[in-house]
Structures are given as C-alpha cells and as structure tokens.
N, C-alpha and C positions, 0 to 999 in steps of 0.2 A: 146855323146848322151846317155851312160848308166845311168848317174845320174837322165833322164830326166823320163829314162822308171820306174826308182825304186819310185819318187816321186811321179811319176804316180799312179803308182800300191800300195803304200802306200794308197794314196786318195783314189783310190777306195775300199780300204779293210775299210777303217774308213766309207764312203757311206753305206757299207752294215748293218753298226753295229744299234742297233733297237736305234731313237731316247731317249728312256726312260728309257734304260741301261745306255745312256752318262750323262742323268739331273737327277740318281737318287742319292737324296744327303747322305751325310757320315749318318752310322746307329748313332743317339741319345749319349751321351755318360752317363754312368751308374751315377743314381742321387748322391749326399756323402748323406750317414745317417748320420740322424741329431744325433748330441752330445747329451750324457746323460744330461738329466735334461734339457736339451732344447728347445724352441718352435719349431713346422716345418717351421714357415716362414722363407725364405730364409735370412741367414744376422743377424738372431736373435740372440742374446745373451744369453748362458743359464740361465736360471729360479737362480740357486744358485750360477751365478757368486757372486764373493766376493765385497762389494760395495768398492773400493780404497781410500776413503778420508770419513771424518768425515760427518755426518749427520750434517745439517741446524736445530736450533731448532725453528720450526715453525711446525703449528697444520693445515694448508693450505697445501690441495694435491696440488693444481696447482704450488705452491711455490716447491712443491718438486720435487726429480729425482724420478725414478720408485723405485728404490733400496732403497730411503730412505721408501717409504711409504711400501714399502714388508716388511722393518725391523722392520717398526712400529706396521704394523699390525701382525708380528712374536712374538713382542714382550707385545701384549694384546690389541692394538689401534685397536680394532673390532665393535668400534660403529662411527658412520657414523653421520655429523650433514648435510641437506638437506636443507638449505635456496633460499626464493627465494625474494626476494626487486623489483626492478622495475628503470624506465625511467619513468620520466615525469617532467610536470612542477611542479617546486616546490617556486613560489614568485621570489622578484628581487634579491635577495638574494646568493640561494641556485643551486647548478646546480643538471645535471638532473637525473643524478645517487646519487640521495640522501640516497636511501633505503639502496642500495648496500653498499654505502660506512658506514652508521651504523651497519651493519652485519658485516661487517671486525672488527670493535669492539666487537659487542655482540656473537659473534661466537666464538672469538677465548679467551673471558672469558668461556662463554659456556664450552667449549671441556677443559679447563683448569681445570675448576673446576669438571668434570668428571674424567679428568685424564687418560682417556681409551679413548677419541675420536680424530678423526679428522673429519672437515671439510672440505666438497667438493665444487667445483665453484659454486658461488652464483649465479644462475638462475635469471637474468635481466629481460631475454623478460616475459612480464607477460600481464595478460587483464589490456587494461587500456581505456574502453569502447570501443563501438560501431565504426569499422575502417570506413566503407561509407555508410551513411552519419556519420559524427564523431561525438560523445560524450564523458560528461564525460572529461579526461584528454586528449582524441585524439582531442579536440577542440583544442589544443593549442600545436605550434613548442616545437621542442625537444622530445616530447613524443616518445615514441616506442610501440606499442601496440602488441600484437596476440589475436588470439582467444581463450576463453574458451577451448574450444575443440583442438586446438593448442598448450596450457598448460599444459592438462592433459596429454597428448601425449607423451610434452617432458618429463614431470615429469616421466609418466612412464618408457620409453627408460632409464634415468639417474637413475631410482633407481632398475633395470634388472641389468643395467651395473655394479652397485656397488655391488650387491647381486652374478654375478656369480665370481667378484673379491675376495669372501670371507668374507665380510662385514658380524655380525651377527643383529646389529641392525642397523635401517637407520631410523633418527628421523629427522622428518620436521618441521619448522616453516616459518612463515612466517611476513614480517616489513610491509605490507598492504595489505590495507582494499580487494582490489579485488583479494586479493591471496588466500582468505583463504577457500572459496567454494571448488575451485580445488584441494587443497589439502588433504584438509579433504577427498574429493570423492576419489583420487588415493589410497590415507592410507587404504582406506576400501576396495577399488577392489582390490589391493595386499595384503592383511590381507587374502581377501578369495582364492585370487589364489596363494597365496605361502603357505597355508596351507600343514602341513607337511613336507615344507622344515626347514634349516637351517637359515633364516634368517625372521628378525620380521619387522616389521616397523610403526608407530605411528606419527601421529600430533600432535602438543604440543601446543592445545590452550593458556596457559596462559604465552604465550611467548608476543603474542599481545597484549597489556593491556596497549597503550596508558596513559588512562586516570587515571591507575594506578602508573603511571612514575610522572603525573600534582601530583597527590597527595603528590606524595614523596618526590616532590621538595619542596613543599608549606610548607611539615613537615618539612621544613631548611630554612623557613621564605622566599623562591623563588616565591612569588606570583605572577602572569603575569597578563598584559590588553591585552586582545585579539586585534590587529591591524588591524585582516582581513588581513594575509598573510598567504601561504599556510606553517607557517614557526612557530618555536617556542624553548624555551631557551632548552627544553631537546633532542632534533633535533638536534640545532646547537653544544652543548656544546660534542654529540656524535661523529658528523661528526667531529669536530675539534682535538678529537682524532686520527681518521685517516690522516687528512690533512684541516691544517686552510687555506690552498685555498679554499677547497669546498665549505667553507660561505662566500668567496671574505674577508676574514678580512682583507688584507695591503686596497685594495680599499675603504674599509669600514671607515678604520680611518682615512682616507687619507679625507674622503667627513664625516667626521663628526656623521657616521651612525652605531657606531659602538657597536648597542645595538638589541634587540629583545622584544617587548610587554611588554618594560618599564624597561629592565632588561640588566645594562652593562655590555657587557661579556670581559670588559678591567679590569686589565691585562690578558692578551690570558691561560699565565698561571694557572690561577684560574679556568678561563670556563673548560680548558683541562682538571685539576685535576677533577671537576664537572663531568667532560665527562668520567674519568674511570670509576671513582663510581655508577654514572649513568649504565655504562656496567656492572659492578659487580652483581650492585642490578637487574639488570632483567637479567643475566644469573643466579642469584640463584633462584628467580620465575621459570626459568625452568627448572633447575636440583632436583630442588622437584619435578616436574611433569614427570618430565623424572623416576627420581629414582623413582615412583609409578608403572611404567608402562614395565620397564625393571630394572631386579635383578644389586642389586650392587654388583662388581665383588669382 
C-alpha cells in the first residue's frame, strides 16, 4: 500500500502548483545577428555575397539573377529603360501582346546603344479604354485594360522601387498611343517629388513616332496600301524579331497570307533582318533624346 500513498501525495503536490507556472512556455531563444553586409530578413543572403558563375549577357532585369543586376549596376548600368506596351486587339493576324513583344526588340537595341543601361519588365496592363460600359480596344476579346489612374499608380510604385535600388536615371517610353498621357504625367510628379534626391527621371517622346518608322520604310522603296487592319509591315517585321509566332507566319504561308498592305514578308529572313534595323533606327531616335536630357557618362 506504500506505493499507493507516495503516488498519492505526489498528485497532490502537482494540484497545488499555480496552473500558469505549468503552461508557461520556454523563455524565446536569443535572435542570431545578422551577418555583415547582410539584409535582416531571415534566410537572406548577404548584400556582397560573391555571384558563383558567370553573368548571362542580357540587358533584361527580369532575365536576370539579383547578383547579376547588383554587378551591373556596380559596374556603371545606372540608367534604367521603363517601358510600357499593352494587351489588345491587334487584326487576324497578330496576337495580343503585340506592343510588348516590339519592346523586347527596341529596348534591348536601346540600352545597347547606351551602353550604361538596363531594362526593366515591360508594363503590359495599360489603359486600353473605357472597362464598363467598353470602349475603344475593351470592345473587343483578348484586350486587358486598367484604368488611367490604375496606370499612373503602377508606374509610380515601379519607378520608387527602381530609384531606392540605386538606379540614377529611369527613362520612360512608351509603344502606344493610350500610354503616353500617363506617362508623361508620372515623369513630372516624380521630377517634382524626387527633387533633390539621387535619381532623375524623363519621358522620351520621340520614342513614339509611328509615322516616322512609315517614312523610313518608304525611304527603302517599302510603300504600304493600308488594308484596314490593325496591323502593318513595320509591326510585323519588329515582332518577328522576337518571335515569327507572334504574326502566325507558319499559319500564314500555310493559307497563302503571308504578306501585310501589299508587302511580302517571304522569305521570314529578310522581314527579320528588316525588323532589326527597324529596332536600330528607332532606338537611335531615342538615345538622341535620351542623351539631351541625361549626361553621357
């Protein structure tokens, strides 16, 4: 019976103990200071890790690791190209990231011919009229629209975000027509509110210039008949730089269509060569406007 009375008396000694002495949990354990040069976020890698493998040569942040863009901009790449393109209809033709995908051309001649820059993701969602009731290019599937005031927004968050990464210039342009209000307006409310900081920032109207591309062409004997598509030879011959999917070319020759406002873009090879020089010539229209407006380094 002695084991029965100690058991006992045990239990009742643990009865007495205050419930909140038993549930009070282990004290915290002491945080680790973070490593020199390193971010506090937990898990982070320091700031001067060493990058392990070779740098990608490519002028696209998104295309890059963290490490590649730190070294670039270590190594003078402090000017910053800000484009924005668009979602919409674009004819039977063309799909509907057509803008975007001529900015992956004229961008990355852009920042080439700079030499100091890179380019950051291309800003898709853009105004593309009136969302309800719809206008404008929201009349019609595949479109993607925002608002005005949804554009300016982003544009400002993305160019905050590049300016406290170190960036000194951040130059904007834009591949159409409803981008360019927005832009221009953010260029100017950051001009006044980074006043005094480290970093500038500018729109580069004569990036837009359309009708200045018709001219260029025509001056190499390329004269179009307008079809009435939302579609045309300096369009396509840009996009087919980045990707002869984008104008359906296999489908196109495949159904016998495989031209634009009069103008054969067979063999593919020819439009494509068309299609750098096309990037060339209006990334240097903007690196004159650029280099007016920010020092060459």
């Amino acid at each position: 019976m002695a084991p029965v009375r100690v058991v006992c008396a045990v239990a009742l000694s643990l009865s007495l103990v205050p419930v909140a002495t038993l549930a009070q949990p282990a004290p915290p354990a002491t945080p680790a200071r973070p490593r020199a040069g390193s971010s506090p976020t937990a898990g982070s890698p320091p700031f001067d890790m060493a990058r392990p493998i070779a740098a990608r040569p490519t002028v696209f942040i998104e295309d890059m690791t963290w490490m590649e863009v730190r070294d670039a901009m270590a190594a003078g790449k402090k000017t910053v190209i800000l484009a924005s393109g668009g979602i919409e209809m674009n004819g039977p033709y063309l799909v509907a990231g057509k803008h975007n995908i001529v900015l992956r051309a004229t961008t990355a001649a852009i920042a080439r011919q700079l030499g100091n820059a890179l380019v950051a993701p291309i800003v898709g969602f853009v105004p593309e009229g009136n969302i309800d009731p719809p206008s404008g290019m929201m009349r019609y599937p595949s479109t993607v629209g925002i608002s005005e005031d949804t554009f300016k927004r982003l544009l400002t968050d993305i160019a905050n975000g590049l300016r406290v990464h170190g960036f000194e210039h951040i130059v904007m342009i834009a591949d159409s027509g409803g981008n360019v209000n927005g832009m221009k307006a953010v260029a100017a409310d950051l001009t006044a509110a980074w006043a005094g900081k480290n970093t500038t920032i500018h729109y580069i109207a004569e990036y837009y210039d359309y009708p200045a591309l018709t001219t260029w062409l025509e001056s190499q004997a390329l004269v179009e008949v307008d079809e009435g598509h939302h579609d045309d030879l300096g369009i396509t011959a840009l996009m087919m730089v980045t990707d002869p999917s984008s104008v359906r070319m296999d489908e196109r020759l495949a159904a016998g269509r495989f031209s634009i406002n009069g103008i054969n873009l067979a063999p593919a090879a020819t439009t494509i060569a068309l299609g750098r020089r096309a990037a060339e010539w209006r990334a240097e229209q903007a690196v004159k406007a650029i280099r007016k407006v920010i020092p060459t380094p």
